[in-house]
Each structure stands twice: as structure tokens, then as C-alpha cells.
RORO-599959 format. One record per atom (N, C-alpha, C): residue in one letter; x, y, z. Coordinates in steps of 0.001 Angstrom, whole numbers, padded with zeros to 6 digits, always signed. Layout:
# RORO-599959
AXYZ...
END
This chain:
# RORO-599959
X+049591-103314+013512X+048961-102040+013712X+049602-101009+012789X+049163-100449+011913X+049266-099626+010835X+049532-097864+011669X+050412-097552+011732X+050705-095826+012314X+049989-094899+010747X+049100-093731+011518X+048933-093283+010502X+049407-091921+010927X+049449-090889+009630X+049199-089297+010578X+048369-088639+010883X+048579-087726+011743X+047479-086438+012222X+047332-086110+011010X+046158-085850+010767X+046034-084837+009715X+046228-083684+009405X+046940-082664+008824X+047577-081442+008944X+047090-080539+009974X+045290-080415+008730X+044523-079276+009384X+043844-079398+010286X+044248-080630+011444X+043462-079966+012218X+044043-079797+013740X+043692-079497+014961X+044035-078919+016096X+044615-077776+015904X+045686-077151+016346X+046651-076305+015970X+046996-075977+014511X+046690-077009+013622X+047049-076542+012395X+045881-076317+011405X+044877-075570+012367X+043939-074953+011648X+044325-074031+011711X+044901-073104+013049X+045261-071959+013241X+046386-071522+012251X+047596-072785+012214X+048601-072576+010745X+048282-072095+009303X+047054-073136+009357X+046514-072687+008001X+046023-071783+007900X+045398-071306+008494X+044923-069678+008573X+045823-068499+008717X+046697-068622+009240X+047670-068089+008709X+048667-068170+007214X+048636-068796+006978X+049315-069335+006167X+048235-068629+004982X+046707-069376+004795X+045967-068647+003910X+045866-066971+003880X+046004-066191+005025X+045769-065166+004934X+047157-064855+004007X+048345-065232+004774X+049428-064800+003825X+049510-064732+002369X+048880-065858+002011X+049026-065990+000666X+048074-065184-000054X+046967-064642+000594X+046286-064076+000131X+046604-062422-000111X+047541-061881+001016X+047747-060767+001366X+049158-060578+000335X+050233-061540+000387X+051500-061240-000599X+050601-061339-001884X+049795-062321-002066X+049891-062828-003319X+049147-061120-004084X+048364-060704-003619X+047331-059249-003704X+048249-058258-003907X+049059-058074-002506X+050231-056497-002741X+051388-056732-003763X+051494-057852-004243X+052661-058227-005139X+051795-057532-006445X+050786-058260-006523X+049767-057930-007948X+049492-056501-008488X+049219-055822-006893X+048949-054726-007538X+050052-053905-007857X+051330-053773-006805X+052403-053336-006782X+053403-053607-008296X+052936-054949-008731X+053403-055417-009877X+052791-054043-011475X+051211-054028-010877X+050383-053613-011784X+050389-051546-011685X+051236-051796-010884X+051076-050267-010861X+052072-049346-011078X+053721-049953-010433X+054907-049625-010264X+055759-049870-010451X+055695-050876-010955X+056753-052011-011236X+057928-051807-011793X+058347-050593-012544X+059415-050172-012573X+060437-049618-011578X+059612-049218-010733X+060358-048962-009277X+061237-049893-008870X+060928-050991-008273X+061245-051817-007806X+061160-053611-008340X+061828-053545-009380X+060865-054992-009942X+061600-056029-009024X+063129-056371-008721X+063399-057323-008199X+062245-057599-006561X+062231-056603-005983X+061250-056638-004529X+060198-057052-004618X+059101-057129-006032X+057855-056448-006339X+057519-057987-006605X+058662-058767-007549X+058506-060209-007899X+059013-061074-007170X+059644-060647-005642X+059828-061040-004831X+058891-061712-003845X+057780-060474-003543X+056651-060602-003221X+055888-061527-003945X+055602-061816-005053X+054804-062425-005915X+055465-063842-005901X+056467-063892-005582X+057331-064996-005491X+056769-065709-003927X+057008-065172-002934X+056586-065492-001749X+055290-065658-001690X+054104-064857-002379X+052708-065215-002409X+052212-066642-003166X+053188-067128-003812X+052975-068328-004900X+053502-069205-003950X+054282-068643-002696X+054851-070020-001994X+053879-070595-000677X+053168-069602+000030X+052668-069167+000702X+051121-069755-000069X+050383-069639-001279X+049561-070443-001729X+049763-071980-001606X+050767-072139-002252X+050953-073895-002479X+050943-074276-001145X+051642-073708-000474X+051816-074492+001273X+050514-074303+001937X+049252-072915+001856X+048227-073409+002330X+047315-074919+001379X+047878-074698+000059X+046987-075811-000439X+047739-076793+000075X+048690-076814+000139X+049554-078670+001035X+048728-078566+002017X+048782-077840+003320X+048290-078262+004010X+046855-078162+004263X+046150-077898+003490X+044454-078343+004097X+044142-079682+003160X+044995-079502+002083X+044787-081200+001197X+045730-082317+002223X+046705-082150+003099X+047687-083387+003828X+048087-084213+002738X+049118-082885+001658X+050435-083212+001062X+051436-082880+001440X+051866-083868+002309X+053045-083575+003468X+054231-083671+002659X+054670-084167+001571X+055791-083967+000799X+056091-082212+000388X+054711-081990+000117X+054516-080987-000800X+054462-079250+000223X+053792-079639+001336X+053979-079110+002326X+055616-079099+003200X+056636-080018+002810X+057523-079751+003584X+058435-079247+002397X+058467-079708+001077X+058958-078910+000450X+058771-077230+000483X+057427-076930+000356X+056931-075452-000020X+057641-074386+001634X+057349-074840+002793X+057892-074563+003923X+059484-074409+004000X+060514-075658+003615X+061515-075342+003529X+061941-074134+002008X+061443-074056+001189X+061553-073052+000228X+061124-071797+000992X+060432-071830+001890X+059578-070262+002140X+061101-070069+003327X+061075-070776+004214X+062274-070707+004865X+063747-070119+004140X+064098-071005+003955X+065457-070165+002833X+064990-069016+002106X+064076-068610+001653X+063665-067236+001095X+063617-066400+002033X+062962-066607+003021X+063200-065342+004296X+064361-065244+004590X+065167-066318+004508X+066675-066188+005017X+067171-065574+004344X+067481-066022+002932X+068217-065320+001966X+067978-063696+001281X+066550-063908+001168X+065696-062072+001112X+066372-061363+002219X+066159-061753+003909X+066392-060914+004742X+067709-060445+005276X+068496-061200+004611X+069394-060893+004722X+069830-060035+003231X+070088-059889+002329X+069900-059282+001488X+069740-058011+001456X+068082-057785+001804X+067857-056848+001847X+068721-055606+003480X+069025-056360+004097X+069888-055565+005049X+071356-055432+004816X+072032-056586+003745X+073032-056188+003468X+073291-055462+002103X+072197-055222+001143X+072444-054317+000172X+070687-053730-000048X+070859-052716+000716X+069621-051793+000518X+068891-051576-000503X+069958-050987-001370X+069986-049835-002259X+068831-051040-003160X+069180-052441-003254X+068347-053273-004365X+066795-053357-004064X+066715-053306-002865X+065549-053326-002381X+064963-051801-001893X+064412-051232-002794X+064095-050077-002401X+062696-049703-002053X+061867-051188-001854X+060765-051359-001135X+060777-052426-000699X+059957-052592+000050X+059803-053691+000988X+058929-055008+000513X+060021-056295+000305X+058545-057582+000166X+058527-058378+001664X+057730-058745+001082X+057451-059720+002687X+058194-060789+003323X+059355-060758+002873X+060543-061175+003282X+061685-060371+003718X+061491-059099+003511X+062390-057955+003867X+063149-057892+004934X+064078-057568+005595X+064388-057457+006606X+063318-059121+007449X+063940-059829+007249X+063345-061123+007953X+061593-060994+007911X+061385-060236+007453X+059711-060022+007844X+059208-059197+008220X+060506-058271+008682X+059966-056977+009861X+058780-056607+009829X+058539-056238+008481X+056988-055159+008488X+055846-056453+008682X+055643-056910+008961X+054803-058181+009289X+055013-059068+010611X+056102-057975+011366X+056554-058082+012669X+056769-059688+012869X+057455-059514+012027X+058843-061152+011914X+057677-062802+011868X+056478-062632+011101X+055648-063583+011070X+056099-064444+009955X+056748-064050+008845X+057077-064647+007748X+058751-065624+008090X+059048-065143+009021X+060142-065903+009974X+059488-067163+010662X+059050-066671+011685X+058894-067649+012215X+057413-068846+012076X+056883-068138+010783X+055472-069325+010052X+056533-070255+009825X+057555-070313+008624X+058247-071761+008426X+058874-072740+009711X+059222-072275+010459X+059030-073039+012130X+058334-073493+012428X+057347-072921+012352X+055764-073682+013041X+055765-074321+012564X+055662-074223+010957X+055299-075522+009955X+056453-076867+010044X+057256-076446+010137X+058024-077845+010060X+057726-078096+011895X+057740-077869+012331X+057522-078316+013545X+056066-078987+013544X+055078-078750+012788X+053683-079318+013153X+054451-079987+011968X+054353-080211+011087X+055221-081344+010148X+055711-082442+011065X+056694-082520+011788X+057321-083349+012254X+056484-083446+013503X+055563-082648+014216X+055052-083197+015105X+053505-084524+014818X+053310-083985+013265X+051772-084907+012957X+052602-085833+011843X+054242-086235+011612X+054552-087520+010627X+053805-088744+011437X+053569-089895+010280X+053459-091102+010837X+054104-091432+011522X+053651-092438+012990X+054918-093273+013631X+055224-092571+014719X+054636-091298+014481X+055170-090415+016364X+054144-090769+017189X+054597-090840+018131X+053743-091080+019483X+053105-089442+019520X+051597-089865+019692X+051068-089146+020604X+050749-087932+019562X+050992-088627+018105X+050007-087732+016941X+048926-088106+016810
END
């Protein structure tokens, strides 16, 4: 008997992906224009954002294609970026003198960019081959 997996997108991880797509759609946009308008202001924050919208793309395309390599890579990258951004930005302000979507853990997005890479590795490891009851 051959174990296969759940397929990403579906049950619950339609709702992921939809999140996940809106994100990428929403960093990938305020990075662009913010890039296109101001960008001297703030460039490390600005390509920060644009940075997180490129991560936030690939991981919705992992997961509605069920490239689970590619999807657990892009998730653990988005993870350590919130970590490392949010902290950052609370321990040296002054660099971040606007806000990307990793800021302060996510704050202005009321900590969603936190806790999306959770979900995802958790529906990751809940739809691998070989688990019961995927």
C-alpha cells in the first residue's frame, strides 16, 4: 500500500492559501510602490518588504502547485525573517524608520506574518506522506 499526501490546497489549506495569496499580493504591491515613490527614505525597510512579498509569492505558488520541498523551504525562510526583522526592528529603530511587514513581529498586520509560518509548517507536517489520518 503506497502512503500518499494530502494535497496542500485543500481543506484548511485553502484558507492558508488565501492567506498566504493575499499577502503576497498586498507586500508584494506596498513594497512596489513604496519602492517607486520614496525609496530614499527608507530603503533597507522598503526592500525588506519587497523581500517578504517575493517570499510570500513563492510559498503561495508552493502551495497551490503541492511543492512541499519548496513550500517548506519558502515558510521556514519567511519564519526566520519575521524573527530576525522583528526583532531588529525593536532593537534598533532608528534603521527602520518605516514599517515592513515584518516589523515589530508583524504588529501592523496584527502579528499575522508571525504566526502564517506556523500554520504552514504545521499543515506541512500535518498533510506529509505516511501520517495517519492525512
Amino acid at each position: 500500500m503506497e502512503l500518499t499526501a494530502r494535497p496542500l490546497s485543500r481543506g484548511p489549506g485553502r484558507t492558508l492559501l488565501a492567506v498566504y495569496g493575499v499577502f503576497a499580493v498586498a507586500a508584494t504591491s506596498r513594497a512596489l510602490v513604496q519602492i517607486a515613490d520614496r525609496f530614499d527614505e527608507a530603503r533597507l525597510p522598503y526592500l525588506l518588504s519587497l523581500l517578504s512579498g517575493v517570499v510570500y509569492l513563492v510559498a503561495t505558488y508552493a502551495l497551490a502547485t503541492d511543492r512541499r520541498r519548496l513550500a517548506l523551504a519558502t515558510v521556514l525562510v519567511e519564519l526566520v525573517g519575521v524573527l530576525v526583522v522583528g526583532t531588529v526592528s525593536l532593537v534598533d529603530a532608528a534603521d527602520f524608520p518605516d514599517d515592513t511587514v515584518w516589523s515589530a513581529y508583524g504588529l501592523g498586520y496584527l502579528l499575522v506574518p508571525l504566526v502564517l509560518p506556523v500554520l504552514g509548517l504545521v499543515w506541512l507536517r500535518r498533510t506529509q506522506p505516511g501520517r495517519m489520518g492525512a
